[in-house]
N, C-alpha and C positions, 0 to 999 in steps of 0.2 A: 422646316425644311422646304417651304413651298418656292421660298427665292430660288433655289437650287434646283427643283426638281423642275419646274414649270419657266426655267428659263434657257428658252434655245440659243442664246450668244453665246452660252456657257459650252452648248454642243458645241457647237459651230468652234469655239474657240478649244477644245479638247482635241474635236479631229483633225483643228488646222494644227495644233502641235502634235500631233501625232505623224500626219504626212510629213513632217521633217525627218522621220526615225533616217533610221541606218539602211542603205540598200543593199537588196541581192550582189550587187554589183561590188560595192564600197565592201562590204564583207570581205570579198573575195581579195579587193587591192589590200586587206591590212593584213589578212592571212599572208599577201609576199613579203613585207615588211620582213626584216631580219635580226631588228633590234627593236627595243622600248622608246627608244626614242627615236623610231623611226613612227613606229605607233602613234605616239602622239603629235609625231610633222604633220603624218595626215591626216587624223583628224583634229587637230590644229587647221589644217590649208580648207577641208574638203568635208566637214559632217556639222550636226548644230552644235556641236562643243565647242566650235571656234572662239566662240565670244569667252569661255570658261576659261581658256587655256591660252590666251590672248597674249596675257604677262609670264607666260611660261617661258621657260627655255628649254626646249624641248631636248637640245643638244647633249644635257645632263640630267633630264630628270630620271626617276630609277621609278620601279616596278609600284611600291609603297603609295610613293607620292600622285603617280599619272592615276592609279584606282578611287584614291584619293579625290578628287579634283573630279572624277566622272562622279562617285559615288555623292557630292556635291551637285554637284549640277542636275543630277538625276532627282534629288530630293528639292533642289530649288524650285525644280519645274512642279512638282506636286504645290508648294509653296505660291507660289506666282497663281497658280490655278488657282488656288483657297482664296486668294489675297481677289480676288477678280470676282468671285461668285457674291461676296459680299453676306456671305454664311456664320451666325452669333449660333454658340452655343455648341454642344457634345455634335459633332459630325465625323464624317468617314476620316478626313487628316488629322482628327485627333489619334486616331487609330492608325493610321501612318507610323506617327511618329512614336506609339505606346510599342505598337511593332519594332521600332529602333531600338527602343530605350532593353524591350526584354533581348533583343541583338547583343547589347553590351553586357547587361549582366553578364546575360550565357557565356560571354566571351571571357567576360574573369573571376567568371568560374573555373573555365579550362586553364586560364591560365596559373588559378591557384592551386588546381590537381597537377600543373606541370612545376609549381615551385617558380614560376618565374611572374608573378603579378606586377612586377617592374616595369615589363614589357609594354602595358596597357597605352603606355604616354608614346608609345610609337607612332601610332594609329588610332588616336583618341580623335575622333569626329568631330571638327569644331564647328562643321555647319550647324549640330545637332544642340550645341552647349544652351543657347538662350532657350530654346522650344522645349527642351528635355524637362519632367519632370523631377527627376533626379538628377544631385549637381556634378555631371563625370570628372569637374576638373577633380571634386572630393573622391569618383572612385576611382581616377588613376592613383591614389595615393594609398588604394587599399593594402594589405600584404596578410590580412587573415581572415578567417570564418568571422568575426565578430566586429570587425572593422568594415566587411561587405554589409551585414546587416545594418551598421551604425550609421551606415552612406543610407542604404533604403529609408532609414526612418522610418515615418509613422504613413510612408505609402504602402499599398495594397502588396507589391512585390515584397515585402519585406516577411507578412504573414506565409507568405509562401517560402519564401528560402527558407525561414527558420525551422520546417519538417525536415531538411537536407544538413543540420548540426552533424560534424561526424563523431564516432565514439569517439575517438582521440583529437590535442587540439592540432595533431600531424597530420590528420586522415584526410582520406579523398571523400569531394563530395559526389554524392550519386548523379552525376552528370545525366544520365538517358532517364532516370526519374523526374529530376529537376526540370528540364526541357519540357518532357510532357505536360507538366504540370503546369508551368507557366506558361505552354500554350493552348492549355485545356483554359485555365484564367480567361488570356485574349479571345477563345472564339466565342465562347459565352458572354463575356462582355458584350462583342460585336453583337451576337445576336441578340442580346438585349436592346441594346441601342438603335436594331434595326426595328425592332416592334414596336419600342417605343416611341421612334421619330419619324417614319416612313409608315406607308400606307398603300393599298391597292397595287399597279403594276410595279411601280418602283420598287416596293420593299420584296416582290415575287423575285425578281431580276436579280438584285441584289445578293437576296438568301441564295437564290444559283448561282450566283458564282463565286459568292463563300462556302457553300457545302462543294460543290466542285473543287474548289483548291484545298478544301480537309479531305474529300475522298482518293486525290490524285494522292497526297503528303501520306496517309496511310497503305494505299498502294507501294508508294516506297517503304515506307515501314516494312510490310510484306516482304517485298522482294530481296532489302538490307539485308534481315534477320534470316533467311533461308543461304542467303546466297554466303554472308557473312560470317554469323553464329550457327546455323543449323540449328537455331531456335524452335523450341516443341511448341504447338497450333497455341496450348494455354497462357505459354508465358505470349506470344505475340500480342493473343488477343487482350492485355492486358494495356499495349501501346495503342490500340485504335481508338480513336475519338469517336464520339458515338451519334456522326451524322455523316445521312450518306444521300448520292446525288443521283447516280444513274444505276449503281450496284444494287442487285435485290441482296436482300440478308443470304439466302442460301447459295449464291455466286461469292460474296465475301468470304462465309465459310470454308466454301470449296476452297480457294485462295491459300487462305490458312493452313487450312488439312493440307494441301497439296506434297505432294512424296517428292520431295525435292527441285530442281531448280526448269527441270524440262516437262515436268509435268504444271509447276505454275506459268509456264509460257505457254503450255497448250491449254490451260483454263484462261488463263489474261485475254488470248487470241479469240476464245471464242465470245467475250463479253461485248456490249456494246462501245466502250471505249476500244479494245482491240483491234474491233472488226473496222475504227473510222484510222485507224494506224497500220492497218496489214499491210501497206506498201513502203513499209518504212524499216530501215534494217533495226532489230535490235540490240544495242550496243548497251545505255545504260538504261535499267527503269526511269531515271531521273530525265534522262534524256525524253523517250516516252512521253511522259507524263508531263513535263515541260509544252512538249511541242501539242498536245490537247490543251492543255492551260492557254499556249497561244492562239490555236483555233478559236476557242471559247472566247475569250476576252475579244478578238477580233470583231467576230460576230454580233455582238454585244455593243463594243465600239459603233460597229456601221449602223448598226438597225434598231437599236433602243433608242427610244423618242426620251428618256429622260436623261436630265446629266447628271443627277448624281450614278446613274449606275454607266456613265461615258467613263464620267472621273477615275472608276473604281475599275473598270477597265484598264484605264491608260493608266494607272497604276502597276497594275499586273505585267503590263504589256513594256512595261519602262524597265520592271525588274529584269523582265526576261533579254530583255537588250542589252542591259548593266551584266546581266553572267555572260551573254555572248561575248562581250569586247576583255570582259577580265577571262573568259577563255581562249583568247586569239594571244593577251598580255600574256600567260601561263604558260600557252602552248609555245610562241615563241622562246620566252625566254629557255626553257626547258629544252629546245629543238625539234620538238615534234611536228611533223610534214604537216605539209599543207592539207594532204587526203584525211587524217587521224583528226587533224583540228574541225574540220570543215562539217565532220561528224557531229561534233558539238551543238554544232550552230543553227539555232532554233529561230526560221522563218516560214 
């Protein structure tokens, strides 16, 4: 990892794509936007997607396609980065893309507890087909329990699905099981991978701002399950991953325990994440928790002398831009104001 970590072009070339993002300002003009394909005129005319959406016709493109095409370009740009660092061997965008590939599963998985695994070839990723481990064109074609595993193969995901068989071959598979489990797989992988391959400051950095984005992602958990289920402290604690960032164990608990949904906003408020968010309304956890993930990564972005953890950064910091514009796409189409949208929108 020494090309990568002890090479400053590599910064230098993270932050310069990074000050292309999306502005305060530019937000603000797509929130007027009144249509999808007003969405992507501008930024077609006016943001770095231009060059992505070049050959577009913006006039008719629909909701599907324009997320499409961002969610493309947003992974190219990881792509382009890796291609530039000049990096052999297990690193942070193999984990990128293992992050895509467990995206798909999960996704027909849902689709096969909805009976319609047909669906899959809608929105089948094709930036994603040659990088992928697994061949999607083979799991658009899935349509059961044993046709998903036959796609996985003799990969690592397969040993996992296979605990989620349902008693019947009609049954629903335990989706919020499933999930944890395959994202208990990826953070332990990473964290292997970071011990393994990284060293002194860089792999310190790193590990922060992987256990940050597990403590924020259980925070939602929390908040879901109370707000949602009015799940009991036991079964919750059963969804936390078992690393934490800035939480002591007995503020988590508190969390847990918490007697409903006003009392875990008066424990949330008093923690260290809380108290750097007190100025900020709260609308969703996710929202929340998002907009500290942004802090973090930012920070991290300007002032970490290494690039693998810029990369891993601007990573984070791409996702968060990619839900901000597919929530202006949403909100529009939907009609929800400008004020409600605007809420979303994590800078």
């Amino acid at each position: 990892m020494l090309e990568l970590n002890s090479n400053p072009a590599v910064t230098a070339k993270v932050r310069a794509m990074y000050g292309r993002r999306i502005s305060d300002e530019q937000y603000d003009e797509l929130m007027k936007r009144r249509s999808v394909s007003e969405i992507a005129g501008y930024l077609k005319s006016n943001t770095h997607f231009s060059a992505a959406l070049a050959n577009i016709n913006e006039s008719n493109i629909h909701r599907g396609q324009l997320e499409d095409v961002l969610r493309r370009e947003v992974f190219n740009s990881y792509s382009r980065l890796y291609r530039y660092t000049n990096v052999r061997g297990e690193n942070l965008f193999h984990y990128v893309i293992m992050e895509e590939e467990i995206g798909e599963i999960l996704r027909m998985v849902q689709l096969l507890n909805a009976g319609n695994p047909q669906d899959y070839i809608v929105e089948l990723p094709g930036y994603l087909i040659q990088g992928a481990d697994i061949p999607l064109v083979e799991l658009a074609k899935v349509r059961d329990f044993d046709s998903l595993l036959a796609v996985l193969g003799d990969t690592p995901y397969a040993g996992i699905m296979k605990r989620f068989r349902p008693a019947e071959p009609s049954g629903m598979i335990d989706y919020a099981a499933c999930e944890h489990e395959f994202y208990s797989f990826y953070f332990d992988r990473m964290f292997q991978m970071l011990n393994k391959n990284y060293t002194g400051t860089t792999r310190r950095e790193l590990g922060e701002l992987l256990t940050m984005r597990i403590e924020l992602l259980n925070l939602s958990t929390i908040s879901r399950a109370k707000f949602y289920f009015r799940s009991a402290p036991d079964e919750i604690r059963k969804w936390i991953f078992p690393y934490r960032y800035k939480l002591t164990k007995r503020i988590l608990s508190d969390l847990i325990e918490a007697d409903g949904v006003d009392q875990l906003r008066k424990v949330f408020k008093e923690t260290t994440i809380g108290r750097k968010l007190e100025n900020h309304e709260f609308t969703y956890i996710e929202n929340y928790t998002d907009r500290l993930k942004y802090y973090i990564s930012r920070h991290y972005m300007y002032f970490s002398t290494n690039a693998s953890v810029s990369f891993y950064a601007f990573v984070l910091l791409s996702q968060i831009e990619l839900n901000n514009l597919i929530s202006i796409i949403e909100g529009i189409r939907y009609q929800i104001s400008f004020q409600e949208i605007k809420k979303l929108i994590i800078t």
